[in-house]
C-alpha positions as CSV (number, residue, x, y, z in Angstrom):
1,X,86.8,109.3,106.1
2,X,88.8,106.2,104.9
3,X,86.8,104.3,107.6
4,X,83.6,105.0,106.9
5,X,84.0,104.3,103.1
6,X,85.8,101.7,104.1
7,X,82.6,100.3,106.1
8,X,80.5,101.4,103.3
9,X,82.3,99.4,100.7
10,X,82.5,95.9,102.8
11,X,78.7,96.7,103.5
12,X,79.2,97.2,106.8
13,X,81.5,94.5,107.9
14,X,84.5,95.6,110.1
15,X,86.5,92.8,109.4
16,X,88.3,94.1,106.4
17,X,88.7,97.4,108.2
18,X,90.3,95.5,111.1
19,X,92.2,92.9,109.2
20,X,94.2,95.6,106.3
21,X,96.3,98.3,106.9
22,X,95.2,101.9,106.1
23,X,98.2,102.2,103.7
24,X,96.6,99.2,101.8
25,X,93.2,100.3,101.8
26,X,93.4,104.1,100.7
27,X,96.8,104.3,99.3
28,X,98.3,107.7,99.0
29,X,98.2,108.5,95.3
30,X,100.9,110.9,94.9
31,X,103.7,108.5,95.7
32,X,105.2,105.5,93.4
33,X,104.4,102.6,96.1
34,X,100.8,104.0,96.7
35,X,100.0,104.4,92.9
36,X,101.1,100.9,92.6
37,X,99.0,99.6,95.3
38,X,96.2,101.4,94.2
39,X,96.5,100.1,90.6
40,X,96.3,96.6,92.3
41,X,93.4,97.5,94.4
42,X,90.2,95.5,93.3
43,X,87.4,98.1,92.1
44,X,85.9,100.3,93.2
45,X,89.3,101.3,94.8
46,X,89.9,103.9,97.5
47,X,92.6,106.5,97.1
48,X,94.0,109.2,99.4
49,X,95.4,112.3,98.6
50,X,96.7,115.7,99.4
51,X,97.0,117.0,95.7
52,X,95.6,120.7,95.4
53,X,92.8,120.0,92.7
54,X,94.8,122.0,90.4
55,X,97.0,119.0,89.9
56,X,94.9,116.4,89.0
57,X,94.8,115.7,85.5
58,X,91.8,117.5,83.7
59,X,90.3,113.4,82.4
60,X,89.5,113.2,86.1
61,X,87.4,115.5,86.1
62,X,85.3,113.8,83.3
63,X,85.6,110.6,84.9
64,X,83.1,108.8,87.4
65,X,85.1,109.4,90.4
66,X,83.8,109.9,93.3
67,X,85.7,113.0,95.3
């Protein structure tokens, strides 16, 4: 899945697929150093997670996140 939006977000180009690590690309939100990276991902930013949905907090849900 990270590929494809990460595909989808570089139109198409695998270049940036190629050249960045998946760790960079589609941080893992639920530890410090991937919330960090995330935070300093350019928009619209890619995050991975294995939260149940029960943990994410309820302004998520409200937001225009894309899940």
């Amino acid at each position: 899945m990270l590929e494809i939006l990460s595909l989808i977000r570089q139109d198409g180009d695998p270049k940036w697929c190629r050249s960045v690590p998946n760790w960079d690309r589609g941080p893992w939100l639920e530890t410090l150093l991937g919330y960090r990276r995330a935070r300093g991902n350019p928009r619209p930013r890619i995050i991975s997670s294995h939260l149940p949905v029960q943990m994410f907090p309820k302004a998520f849900f409200g937001s225009k996140a894309k899940v």
